[in-house]
VOGU-3710 file (C-alpha; in Angstrom, 3 decimals, decimal comma):
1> xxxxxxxxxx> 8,926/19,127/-18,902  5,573/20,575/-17,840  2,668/18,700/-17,110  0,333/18,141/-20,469  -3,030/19,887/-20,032  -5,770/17,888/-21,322  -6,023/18,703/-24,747  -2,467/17,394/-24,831  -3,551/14,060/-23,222  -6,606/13,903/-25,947
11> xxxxxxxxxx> -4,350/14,409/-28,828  -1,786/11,802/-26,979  -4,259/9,491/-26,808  -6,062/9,801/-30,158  -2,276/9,445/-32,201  -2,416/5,963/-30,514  -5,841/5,402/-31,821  -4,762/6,300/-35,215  -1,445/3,140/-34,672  -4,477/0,591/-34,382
21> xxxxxxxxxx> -4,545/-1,943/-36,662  -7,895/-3,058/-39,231  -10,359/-5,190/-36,808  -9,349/-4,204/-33,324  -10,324/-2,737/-30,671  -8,022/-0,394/-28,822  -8,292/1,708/-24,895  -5,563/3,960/-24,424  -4,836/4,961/-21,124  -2,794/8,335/-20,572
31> xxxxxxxxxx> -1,277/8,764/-16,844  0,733/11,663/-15,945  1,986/12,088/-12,248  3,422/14,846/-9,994  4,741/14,067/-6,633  6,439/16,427/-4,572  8,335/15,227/-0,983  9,158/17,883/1,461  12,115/15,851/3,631  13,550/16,999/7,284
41> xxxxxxxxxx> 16,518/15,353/8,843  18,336/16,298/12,527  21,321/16,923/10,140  19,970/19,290/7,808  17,276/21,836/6,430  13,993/20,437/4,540  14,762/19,256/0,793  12,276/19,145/-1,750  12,147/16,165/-3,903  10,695/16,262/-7,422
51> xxxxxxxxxx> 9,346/13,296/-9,176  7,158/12,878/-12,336  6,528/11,446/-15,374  4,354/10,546/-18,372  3,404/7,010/-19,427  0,774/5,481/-22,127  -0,644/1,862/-21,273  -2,395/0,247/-24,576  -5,128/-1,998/-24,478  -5,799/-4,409/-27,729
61> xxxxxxxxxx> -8,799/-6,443/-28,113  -8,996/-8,551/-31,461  -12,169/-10,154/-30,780  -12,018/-12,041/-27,570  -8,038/-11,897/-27,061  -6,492/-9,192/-25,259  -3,104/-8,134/-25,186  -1,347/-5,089/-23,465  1,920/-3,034/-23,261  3,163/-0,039/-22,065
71> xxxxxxxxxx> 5,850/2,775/-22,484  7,458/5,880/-21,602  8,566/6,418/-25,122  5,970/8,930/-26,673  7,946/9,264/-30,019  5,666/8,173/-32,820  7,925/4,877/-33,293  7,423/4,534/-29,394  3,549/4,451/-29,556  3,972/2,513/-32,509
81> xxxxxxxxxx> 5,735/0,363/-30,724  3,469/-0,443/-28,142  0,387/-0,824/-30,000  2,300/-3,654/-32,082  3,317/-5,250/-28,800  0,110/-5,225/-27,887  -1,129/-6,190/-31,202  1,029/-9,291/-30,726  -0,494/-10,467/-27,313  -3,628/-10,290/-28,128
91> xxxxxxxxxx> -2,508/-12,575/-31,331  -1,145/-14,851/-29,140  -4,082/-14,530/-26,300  -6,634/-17,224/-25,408  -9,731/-16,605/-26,524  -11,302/-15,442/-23,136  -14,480/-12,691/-21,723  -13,099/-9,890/-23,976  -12,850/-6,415/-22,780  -14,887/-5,251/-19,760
101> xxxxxxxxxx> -18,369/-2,945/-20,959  -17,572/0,466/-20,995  -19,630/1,371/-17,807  -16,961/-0,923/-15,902  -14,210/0,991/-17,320  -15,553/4,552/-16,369  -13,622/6,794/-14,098  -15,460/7,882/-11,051  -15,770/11,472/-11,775  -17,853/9,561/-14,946
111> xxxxxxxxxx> -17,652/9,458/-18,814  -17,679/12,076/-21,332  -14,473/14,467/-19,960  -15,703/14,947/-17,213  -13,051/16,279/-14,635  -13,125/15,548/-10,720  -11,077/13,518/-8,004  -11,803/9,692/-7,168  -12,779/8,385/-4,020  -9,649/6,638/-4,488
121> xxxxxxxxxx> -7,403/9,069/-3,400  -9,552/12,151/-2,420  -8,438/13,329/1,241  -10,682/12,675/4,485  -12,470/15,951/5,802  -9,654/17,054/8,142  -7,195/14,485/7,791  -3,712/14,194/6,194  -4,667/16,706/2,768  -3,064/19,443/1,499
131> xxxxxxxxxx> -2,817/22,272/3,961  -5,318/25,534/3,497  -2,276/26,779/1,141  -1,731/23,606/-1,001  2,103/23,875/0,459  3,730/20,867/1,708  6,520/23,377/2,938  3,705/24,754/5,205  2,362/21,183/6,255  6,463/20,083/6,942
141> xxxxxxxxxx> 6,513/23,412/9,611  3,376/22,601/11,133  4,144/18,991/11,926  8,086/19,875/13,087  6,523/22,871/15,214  3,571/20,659/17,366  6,474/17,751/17,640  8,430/20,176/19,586  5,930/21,705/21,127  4,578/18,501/22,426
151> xxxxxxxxxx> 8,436/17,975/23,716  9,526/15,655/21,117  12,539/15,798/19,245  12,395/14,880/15,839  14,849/12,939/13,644  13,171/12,933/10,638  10,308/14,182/9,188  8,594/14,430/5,402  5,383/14,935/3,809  4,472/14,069/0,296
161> xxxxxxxxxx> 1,451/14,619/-2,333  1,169/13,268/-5,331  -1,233/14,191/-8,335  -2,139/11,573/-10,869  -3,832/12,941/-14,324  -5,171/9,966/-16,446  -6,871/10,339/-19,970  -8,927/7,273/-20,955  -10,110/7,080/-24,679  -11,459/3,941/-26,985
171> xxxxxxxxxx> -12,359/2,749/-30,440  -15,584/1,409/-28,162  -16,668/5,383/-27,081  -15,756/5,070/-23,709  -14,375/8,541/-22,910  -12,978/9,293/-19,054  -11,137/12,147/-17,427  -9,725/11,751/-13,954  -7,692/13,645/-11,624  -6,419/11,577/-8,170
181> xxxxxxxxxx> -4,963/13,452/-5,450  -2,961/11,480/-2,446  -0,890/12,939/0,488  0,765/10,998/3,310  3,191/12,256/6,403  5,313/10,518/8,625  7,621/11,178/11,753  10,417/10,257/13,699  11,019/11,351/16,892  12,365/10,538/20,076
191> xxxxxxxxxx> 12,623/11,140/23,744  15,939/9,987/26,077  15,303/7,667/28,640  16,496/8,059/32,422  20,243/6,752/30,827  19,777/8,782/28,056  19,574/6,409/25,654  17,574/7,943/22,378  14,284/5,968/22,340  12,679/6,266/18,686
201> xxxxxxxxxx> 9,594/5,755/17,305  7,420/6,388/13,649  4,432/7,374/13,223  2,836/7,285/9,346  -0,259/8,835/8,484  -1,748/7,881/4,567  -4,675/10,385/3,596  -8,046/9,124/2,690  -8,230/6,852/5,166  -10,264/6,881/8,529
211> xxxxxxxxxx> -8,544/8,075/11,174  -7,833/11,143/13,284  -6,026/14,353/11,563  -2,759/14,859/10,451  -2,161/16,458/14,068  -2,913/13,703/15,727  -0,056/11,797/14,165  1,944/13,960/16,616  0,237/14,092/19,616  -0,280/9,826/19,471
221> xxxxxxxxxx> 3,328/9,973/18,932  3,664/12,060/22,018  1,211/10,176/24,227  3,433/6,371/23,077  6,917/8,062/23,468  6,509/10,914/26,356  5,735/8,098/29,567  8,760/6,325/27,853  11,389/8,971/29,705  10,706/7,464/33,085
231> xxxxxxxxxx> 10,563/3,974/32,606  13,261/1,763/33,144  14,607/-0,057/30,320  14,225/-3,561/30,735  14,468/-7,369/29,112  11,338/-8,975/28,077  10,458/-12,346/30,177  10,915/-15,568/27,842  7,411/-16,662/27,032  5,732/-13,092/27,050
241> xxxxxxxxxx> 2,871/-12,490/24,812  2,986/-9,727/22,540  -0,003/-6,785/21,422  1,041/-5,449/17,976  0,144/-1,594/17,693  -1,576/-0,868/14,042  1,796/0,054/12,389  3,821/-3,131/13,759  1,323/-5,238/12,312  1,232/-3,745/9,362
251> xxxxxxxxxx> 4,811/-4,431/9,418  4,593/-8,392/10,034  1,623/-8,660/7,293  4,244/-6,765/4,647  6,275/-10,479/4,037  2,820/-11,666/2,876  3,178/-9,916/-0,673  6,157/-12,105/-1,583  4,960/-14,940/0,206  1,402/-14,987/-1,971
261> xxxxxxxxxx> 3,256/-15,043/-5,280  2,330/-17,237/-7,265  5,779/-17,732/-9,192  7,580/-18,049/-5,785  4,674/-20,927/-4,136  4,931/-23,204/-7,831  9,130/-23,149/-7,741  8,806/-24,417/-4,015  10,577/-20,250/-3,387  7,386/-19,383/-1,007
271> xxxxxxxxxx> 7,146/-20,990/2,910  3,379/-20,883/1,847  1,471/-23,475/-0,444  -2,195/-23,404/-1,728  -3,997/-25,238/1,154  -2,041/-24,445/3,851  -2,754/-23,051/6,911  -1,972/-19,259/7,393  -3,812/-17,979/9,878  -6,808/-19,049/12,872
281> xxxxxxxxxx> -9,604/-20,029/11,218  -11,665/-17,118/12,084  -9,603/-14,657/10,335  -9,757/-13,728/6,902  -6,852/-12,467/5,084  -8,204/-9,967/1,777  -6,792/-7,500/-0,646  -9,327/-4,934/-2,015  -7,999/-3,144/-4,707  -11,731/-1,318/-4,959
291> xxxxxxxxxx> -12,822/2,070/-4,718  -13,323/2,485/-0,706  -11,452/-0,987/-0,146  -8,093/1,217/1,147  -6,531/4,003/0,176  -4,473/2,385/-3,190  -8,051/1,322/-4,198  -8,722/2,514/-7,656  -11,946/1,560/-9,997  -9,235/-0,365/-12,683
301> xxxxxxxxxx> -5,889/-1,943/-11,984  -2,763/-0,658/-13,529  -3,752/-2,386/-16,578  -7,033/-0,842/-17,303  -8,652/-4,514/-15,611  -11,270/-3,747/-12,774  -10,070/-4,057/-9,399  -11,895/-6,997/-7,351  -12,243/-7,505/-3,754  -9,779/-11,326/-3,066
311> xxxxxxxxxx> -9,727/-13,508/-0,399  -6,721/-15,206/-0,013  -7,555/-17,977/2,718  -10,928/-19,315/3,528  -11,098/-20,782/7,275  -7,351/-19,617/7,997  -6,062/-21,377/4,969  -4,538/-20,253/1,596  -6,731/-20,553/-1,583  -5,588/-17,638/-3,895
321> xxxxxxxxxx> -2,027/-16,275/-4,548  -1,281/-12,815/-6,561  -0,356/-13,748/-9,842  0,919/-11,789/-13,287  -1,496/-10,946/-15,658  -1,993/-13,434/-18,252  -3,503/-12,800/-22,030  -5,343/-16,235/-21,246  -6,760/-15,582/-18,073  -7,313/-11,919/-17,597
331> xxxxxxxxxx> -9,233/-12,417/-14,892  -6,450/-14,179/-12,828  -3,907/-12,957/-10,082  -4,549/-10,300/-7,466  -3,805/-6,436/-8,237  -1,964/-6,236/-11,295  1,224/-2,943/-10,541  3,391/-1,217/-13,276  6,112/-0,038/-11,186  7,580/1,999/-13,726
341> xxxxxxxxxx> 6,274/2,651/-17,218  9,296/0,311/-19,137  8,753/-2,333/-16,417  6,602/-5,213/-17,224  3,449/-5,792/-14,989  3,582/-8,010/-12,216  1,712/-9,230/-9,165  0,981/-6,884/-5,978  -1,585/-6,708/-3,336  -3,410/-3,060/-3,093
351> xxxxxxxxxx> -4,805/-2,899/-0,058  -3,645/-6,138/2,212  -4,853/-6,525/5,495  -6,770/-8,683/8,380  -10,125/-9,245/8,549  -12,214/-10,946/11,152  -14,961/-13,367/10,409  -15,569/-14,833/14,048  -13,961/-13,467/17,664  -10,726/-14,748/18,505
361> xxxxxxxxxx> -9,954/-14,659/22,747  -6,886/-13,346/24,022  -5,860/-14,495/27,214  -5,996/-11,729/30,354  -4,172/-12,670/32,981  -0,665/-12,437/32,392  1,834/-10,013/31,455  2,142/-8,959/27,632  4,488/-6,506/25,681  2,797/-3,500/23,831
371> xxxxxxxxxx> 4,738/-3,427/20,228  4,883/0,273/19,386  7,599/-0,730/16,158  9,066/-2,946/14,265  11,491/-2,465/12,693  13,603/-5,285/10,262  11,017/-7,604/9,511  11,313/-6,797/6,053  15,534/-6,725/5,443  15,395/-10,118/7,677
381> xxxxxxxxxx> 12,637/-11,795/6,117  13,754/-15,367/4,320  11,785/-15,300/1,629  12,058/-18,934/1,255  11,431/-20,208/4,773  9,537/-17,241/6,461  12,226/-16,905/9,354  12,926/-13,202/10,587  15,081/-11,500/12,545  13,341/-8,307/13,813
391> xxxxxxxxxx> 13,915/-5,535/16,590  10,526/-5,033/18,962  10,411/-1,384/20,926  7,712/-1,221/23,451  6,002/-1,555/27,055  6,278/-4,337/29,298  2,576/-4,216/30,468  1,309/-5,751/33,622  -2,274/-8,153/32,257  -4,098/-4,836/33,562
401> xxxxxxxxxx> -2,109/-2,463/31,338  0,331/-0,834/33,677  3,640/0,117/32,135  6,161/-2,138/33,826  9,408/-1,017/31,675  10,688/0,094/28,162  11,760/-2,636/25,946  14,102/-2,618/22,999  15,097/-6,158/21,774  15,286/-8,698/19,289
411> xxxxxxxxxx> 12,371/-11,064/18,327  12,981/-14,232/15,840  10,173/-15,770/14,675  8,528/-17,438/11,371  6,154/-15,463/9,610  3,796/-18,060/8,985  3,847/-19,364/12,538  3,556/-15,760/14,038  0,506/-15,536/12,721  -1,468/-18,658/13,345
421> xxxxxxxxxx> -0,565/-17,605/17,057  -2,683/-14,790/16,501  -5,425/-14,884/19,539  -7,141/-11,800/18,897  -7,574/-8,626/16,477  -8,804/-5,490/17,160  -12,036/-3,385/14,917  -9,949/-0,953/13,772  -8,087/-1,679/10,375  -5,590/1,748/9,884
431> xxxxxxxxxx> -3,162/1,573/6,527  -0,258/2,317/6,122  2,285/3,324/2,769  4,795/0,583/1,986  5,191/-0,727/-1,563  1,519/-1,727/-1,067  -0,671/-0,295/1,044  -0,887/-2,312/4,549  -3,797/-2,309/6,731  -2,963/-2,805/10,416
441> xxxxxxxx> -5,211/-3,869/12,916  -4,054/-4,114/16,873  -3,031/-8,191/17,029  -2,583/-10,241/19,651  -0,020/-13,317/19,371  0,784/-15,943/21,895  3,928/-16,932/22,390  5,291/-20,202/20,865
//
């Protein structure tokens, strides 16, 4: 089906209006998305994946009780539908703040149909955008070509852009156009190693965000896995510190998301409790959903609420978990997702990551292990207990830096416990595209 133009969206949006019932207030939110993938493999030629869709979220207010619902459906019984549903939560609400004033609900590219693209997702001069021809064929070919040219060989490769139209109207005049552009690329590649065994690393690049160009993706990809080829492969010492590149902590933060629930921590499902301690007491660990807080940051949440930064500890230990959007407390929970337009909304962080409210000190004179990857921490992680079972590539480094050796090998740890080990975190926060978006800063964690 081809994407509605705006007048579509309008008239969309105003049949919804028209389902209201006497005495309410009603915002109507109108998203349509476009995402094309561009995919490489060693096995194959590039495939082009095709995703899209068109969804309507619907916002009641009867007085000071909200209720919302979504769908997929745009029959006339489908909009129906959800304006009822909707209808019925608010019904059923708490009397609470009521909806936000209509300057918090404008778009940033402002009120009145006004078109334009949102800090949100708006690529960085020079970094990670569409190419000069708007081709993610073109940008595919230009990041295989400087892999090989840097004397890489890559496994897999893919570049995506997505395009997000969204039509805000209300019974309240508040009257929004927006148009969000995103774009992310990521690598694999590898180099053999003096026994020619393949040794693999990825790179992932999220538009938006500061950080070098696209191109660089390749050639810090190059600089990590080129000195690899001549060093020997060897076991890590017991009791070896390790330095976490951006992307492997982004990696160990990920478990965090499920941990933080707040359905999981109450049935005793979460390793974490309210109180706790997570982390050293002089890091901070936040989730801004906000315009400029990361690249998922957005001026409203998936269901129309406006984003907030959240801290989730306060002197290293836990005092806020993400939980679901409730009709009596509207304000609650973290970033509220719709993962799908006929799933229900639920809990996720936006923009998760480290920050640093004192200095931490990491210790100098001994021998650490550079963490280039990490790959498992997810598909290992207990979600009950924390434990993980995850496989650490990287350089044996000498307390000065030298490379000493490649290392491949397991690592078991705890979550939980990983991290109050940290000793020290680096100024630069870079994110990363997982479910949420991660922000990975270098880390520093002493051994148990």
């Amino acid at each position: 089906m081809p994407r509605p133009n705006d007048r579509d969206l309008r008239e969309l949006a105003e049949s919804v209006l028209a389902e209201r019932p006497p005495g309410t207030d009603v915002e109507v939110y109108v998203r349509v998305e476009e995402q094309d993938e561009v995919l490489s493999e060693s096995t194959g030629s590039p495939r082009t994946l095709t995703r899209g869709g068109t969804g309507v979220s619907v916002r009641v207010a009867a007085g000071s009780r909200i209720g919302f619902a979504a769908t997929s459906d745009l029959s006339r019984h489908g909009l129906r539908r959800a304006v009822e549903t909707a209808s019925a939560l608010a019904r059923l609400a708490v009397p609470g703040p009521g909806l936000p004033t209509p300057d918090r609900l404008a778009g940033p590219s402002g009120q009145d149909g006004a078109a334009g693209t949102s800090e949100r997702e708006g690529a960085a001069p020079g970094g990670g955008g569409p190419a000069a021809d708007g081709s993610p064929h073109a940008q595919l070919a230009e990041l295989l070509s400087r892999a090989r040219e840097l004397g890489l060989t890559p496994v897999t490769a893919a570049v995506t852009t997505t395009r997000r139209h969204q039509m805000v109207l209300s019974t309240r005049g508040v009257d929004t156009r927006n148009t969000f552009d995103w774009a992310r690329s990521h690598l694999t590649a590898q180099v053999a190693g003096p026994s020619g065994r393949p040794r693999q690393l990825l790179a992932a690049r999220v538009a938006g965000t500061p950080g070098p160009p696209r191109s660089d993706l390749v050639t810090d990809l190059s600089a990590d896995l080129l000195p690899l080829r001549d060093l020997p492969l060897l076991r890590p010492p017991a009791g070896t510190a390790l330095l976490l590149e951006p992307f492997a902590a982004a990696k160990l933060l990920r478990p965090l998301v499920w941990a933080l629930d707040g359905t999981a921590v109450r049935a005793g499902k979460s390793p974490i409790r309210i109180g706790d301690p997570l982390l050293p007491p002089w890091l901070e660990l936040v989730d801004d959903g906000r315009v400029g807080g990361g690249p998922l940051g957005a001026v409203t949440d998936d269901e129309g609420m406006p984003t907030r930064r959240v801290a989730h500890t306060s002197g290293g230990a836990v005092t806020a978990l993400l939980d679901p959007w409730r009709p009596d407390d509207p304000g609650g929970g973290g970033q509220v997702r719709r993962f799908g337009w006929a799933e229900r909304p639920r809990p996720a962080a936006a923009n998760l990551s480290l920050s640093a409210t004192g200095t931490g000190t990491p210790a100098t004179d001994d021998r650490y292990i550079r963490v280039l990857d990490l790959g498992g921490v997810e598909s290992s992680y207990n979600r009950a207990t924390g434990d993980f079972q995850a496989q650490l590539q990287g350089i044996l480094c000498q307390s000065d830096g030298t490379p000493e050796g490649y290392v491949q090998a397991p690592w078991s740890d705890n979550v939980v416990k990983a991290l109050r080990r940290i000793s020290w975190t680096g100024p630069e926060c870079r994110f990363f595209p997982m479910e949420s978006a991660i922000g990975g800063r270098r880390t520093r964690i002493e051994p148990p």
